[in-house]
C-alpha positions in Angstrom: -17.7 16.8 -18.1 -19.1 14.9 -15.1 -16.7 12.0 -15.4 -13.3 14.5 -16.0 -14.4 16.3 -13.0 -15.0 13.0 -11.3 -11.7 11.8 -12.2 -9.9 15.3 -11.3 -11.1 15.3 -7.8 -10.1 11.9 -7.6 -6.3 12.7 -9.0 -6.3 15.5 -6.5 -7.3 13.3 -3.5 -4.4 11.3 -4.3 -1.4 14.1 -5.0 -2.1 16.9 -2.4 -1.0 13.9 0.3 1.4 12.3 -1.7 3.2 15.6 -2.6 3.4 16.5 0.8 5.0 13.2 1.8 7.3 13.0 -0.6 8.3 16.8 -1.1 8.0 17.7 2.4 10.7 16.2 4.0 13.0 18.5 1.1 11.6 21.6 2.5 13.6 23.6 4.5 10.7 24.2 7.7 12.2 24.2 10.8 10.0 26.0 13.8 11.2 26.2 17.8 9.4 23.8 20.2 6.3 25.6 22.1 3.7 25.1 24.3 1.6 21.8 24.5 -1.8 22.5 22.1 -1.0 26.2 21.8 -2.1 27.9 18.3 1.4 29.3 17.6 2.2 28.5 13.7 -0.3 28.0 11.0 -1.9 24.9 12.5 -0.7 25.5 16.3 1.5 22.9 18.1 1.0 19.1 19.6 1.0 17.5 22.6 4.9 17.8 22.8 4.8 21.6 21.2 6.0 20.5 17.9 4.5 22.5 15.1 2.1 20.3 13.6 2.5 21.7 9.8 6.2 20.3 10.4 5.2 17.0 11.5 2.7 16.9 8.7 5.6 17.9 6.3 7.9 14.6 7.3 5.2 12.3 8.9 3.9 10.9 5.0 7.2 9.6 4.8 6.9 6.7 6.8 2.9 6.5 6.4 2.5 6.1 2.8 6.5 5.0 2.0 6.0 1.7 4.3 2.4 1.4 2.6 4.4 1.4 -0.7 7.5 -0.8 0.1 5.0 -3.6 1.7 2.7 -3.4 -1.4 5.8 -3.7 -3.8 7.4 -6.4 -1.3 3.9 -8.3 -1.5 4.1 -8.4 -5.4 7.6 -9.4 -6.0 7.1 -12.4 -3.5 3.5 -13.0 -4.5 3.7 -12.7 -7.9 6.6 -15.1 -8.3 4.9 -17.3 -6.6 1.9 -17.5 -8.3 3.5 -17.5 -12.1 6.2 -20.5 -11.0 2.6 -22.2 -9.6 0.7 -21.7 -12.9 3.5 -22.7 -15.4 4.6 -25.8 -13.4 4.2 -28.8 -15.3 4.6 -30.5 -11.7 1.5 -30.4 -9.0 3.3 -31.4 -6.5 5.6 -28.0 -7.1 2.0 -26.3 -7.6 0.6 -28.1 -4.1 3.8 -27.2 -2.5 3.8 -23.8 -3.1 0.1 -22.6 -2.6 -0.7 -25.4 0.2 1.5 -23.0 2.8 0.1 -20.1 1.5 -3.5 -21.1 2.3 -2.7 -22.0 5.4 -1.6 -18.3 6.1 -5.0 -16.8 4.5 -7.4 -17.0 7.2 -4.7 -15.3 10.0 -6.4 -12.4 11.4 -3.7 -9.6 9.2 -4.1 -6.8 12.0 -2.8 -9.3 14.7 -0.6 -11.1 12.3 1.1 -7.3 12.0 1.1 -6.5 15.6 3.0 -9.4 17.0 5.9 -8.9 14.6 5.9 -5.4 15.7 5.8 -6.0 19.4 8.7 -8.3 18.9 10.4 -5.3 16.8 9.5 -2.2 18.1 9.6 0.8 16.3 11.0 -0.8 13.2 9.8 0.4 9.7 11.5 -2.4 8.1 9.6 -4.8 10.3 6.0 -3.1 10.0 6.7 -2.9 6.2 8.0 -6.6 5.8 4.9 -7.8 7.9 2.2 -6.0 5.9 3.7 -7.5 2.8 3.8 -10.8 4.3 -0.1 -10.8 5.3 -0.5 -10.2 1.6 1.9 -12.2 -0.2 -0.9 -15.2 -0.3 -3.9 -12.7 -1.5 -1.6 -11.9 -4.3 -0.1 -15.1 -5.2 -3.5 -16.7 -5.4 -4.5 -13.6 -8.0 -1.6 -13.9 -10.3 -1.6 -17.9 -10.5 -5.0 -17.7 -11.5 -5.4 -15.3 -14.0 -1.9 -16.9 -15.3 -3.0 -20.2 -15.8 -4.7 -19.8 -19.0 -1.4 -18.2 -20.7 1.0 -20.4 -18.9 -0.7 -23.8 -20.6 -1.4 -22.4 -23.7 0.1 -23.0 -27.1 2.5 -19.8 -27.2 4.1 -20.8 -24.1 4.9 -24.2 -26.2 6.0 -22.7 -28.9 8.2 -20.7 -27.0 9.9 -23.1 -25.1 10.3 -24.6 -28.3 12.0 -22.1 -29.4 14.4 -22.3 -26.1 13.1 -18.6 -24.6 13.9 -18.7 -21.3 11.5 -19.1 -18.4 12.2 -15.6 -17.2 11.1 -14.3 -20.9 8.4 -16.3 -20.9 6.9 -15.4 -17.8 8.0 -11.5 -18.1 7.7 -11.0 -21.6 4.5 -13.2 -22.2 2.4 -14.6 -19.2 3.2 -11.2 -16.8 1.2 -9.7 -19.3 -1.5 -11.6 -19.4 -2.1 -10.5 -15.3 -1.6 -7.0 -15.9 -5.2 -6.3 -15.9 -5.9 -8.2 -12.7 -3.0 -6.5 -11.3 -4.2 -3.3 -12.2 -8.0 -3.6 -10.9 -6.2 -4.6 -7.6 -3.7 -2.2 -6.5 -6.3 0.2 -5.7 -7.4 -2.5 -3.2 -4.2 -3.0 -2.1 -2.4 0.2 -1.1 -5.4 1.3 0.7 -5.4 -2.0 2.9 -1.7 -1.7 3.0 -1.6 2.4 4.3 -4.8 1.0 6.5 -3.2 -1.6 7.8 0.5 0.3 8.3 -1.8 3.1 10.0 -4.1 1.1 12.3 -0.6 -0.5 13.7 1.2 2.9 14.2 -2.0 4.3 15.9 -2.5 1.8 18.4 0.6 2.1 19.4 2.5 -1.1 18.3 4.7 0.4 15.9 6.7 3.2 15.5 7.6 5.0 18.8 5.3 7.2 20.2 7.3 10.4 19.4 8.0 9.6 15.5 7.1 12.3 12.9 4.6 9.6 11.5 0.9 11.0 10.7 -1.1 7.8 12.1 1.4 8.1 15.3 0.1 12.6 15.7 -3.4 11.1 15.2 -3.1 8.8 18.1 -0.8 10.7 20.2 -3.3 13.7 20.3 -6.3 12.2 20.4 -7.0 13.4 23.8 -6.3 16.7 22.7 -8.8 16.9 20.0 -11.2 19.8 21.6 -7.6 21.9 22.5 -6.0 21.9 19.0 -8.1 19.9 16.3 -5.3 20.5 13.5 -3.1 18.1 15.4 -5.7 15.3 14.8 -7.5 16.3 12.1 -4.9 17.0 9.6 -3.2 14.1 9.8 -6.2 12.3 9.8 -7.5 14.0 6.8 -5.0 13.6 4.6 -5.0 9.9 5.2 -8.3 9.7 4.6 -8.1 11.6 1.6 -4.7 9.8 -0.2 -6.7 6.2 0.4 -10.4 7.7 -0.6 -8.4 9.0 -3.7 -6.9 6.3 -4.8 -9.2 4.0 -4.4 -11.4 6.0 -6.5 -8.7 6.8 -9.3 -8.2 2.7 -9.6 -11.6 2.1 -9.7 -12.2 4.7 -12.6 -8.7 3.4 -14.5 -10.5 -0.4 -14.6 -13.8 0.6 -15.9 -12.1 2.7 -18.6 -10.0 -0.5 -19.3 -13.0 -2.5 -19.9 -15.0 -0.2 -21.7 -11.6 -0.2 -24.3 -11.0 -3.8 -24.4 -15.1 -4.0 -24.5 -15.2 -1.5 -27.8 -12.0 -3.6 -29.2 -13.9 -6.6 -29.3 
């Protein structure tokens, strides 16, 4: 009972935020601007008298959908990467594609991430294409070594001798073999990536300072915390809850994946 309740509170930490970012933009809520801080509406208006349950409606959008794209970005580049460096037969292929990568590891990722979006201001694209970037060697590293294993073993031999392609072999066989890795870190990664998308948009570095984005109300309305709380605080709080969540969730999903493979054995 503990650990379903556990799990539960976890699960909802995660969908109350993401429901609202994804469904909320549908909704058809439209309210007249007001005054500055004022406590017309359910959760009273902004700095700008926008309603802040609106803004909270469409501001996940960009919040937790860049935090997504960059993670999904990060993987696709990454994880190529790192299974074309484990199944090379070549080490000068293998040296050639991690070397670069290394190079990149120990770059501050917060400053990394604001320079590209100084040079591309208020571009989603850019903020979403530099948080994968920052994360691309992380992930690379991660798949190309729990790949190695599989990638020099016999099955891999057997089925290149049985002329599988490399894509099958990689998909169909060694992807599989990093699924569990994978798995234990996306938890990790989303929260850095919404932290990282979120620390960018609130100082100011990202998307404009009037965007519906919920890192952009928190630091917008900062200074108006002791006029109208919700206009920080709700933003803030369901940030806070989607990455508390979901870390959470992840971390129970991997210890119920070892305890299974654990009993297998």
């Amino acid at each position: 009972m503990r650990r379903w309740i556990g799990a539960s509170a976890s699960a909802v930490l995660v969908v109350v935020p993401l429901a609202i970012a994804v469904l909320g933009p549908l909704l058809p809520y439209e309210v007249a601007p007001g005054l500055p801080y004022s406590s017309e509406g359910l959760l009273g208006t902004d700095g700008l008298g926008r309603d802040v349950l609106g803004l909270l409606l469409v501001g996940g959008r960009t919040a937790l959908g860049m935090a997504f794209g960059a993670v999904v970005l990060a993987y696709v580049v990454g994880g190529l990467i790192g299974l074309t460096a484990a199944s090379t037969r070549h080490r000068w292929l293998d040296e050639g594609l991690m070397r670069p990568l290394d190079v990149l590891l120990p770059l501050p990722s917060l400053l990394v991430i604001s320079v590209v979006a100084v040079g591309w201001q208020a571009s989603a694209l850019a903020i979403t294409v530099a948080v994968a970037m920052v994360n691309v060697p992380t992930v690379a590293r991660l798949v190309r070594a729990a790949a190695l294993d599989a990638a020099s073993g016999p099955v891999v031999e057997a089925l290149q001798m049985q002329r599988e392609s490399w894509v099958a072999i990689q998909l169909g066989y060694v992807g599989r073999s990093v699924l569990g890795p994978v798995a234990a870190d996306l938890g990790t990664r989303i929260t850095l990536a919404v932290f990282l998308v979120a620390s960018v948009n609130f100082l100011g570095l990202g998307l404009s300072p009037t965007a519906p984005d919920w890192a952009v109300s928190i630091s917008r309305n900062r200074e108006g915390l002791l006029l109208q709380p919700w206009s920080v605080l709700a933003p803030a709080v369901l940030l806070v809850s989607f990455t508390l969540g979901f870390n959470l969730l992840a971390d129970r999903l991997v210890h119920r994946s070892r305890r299974l493979v654990g009993s297998s054995v």
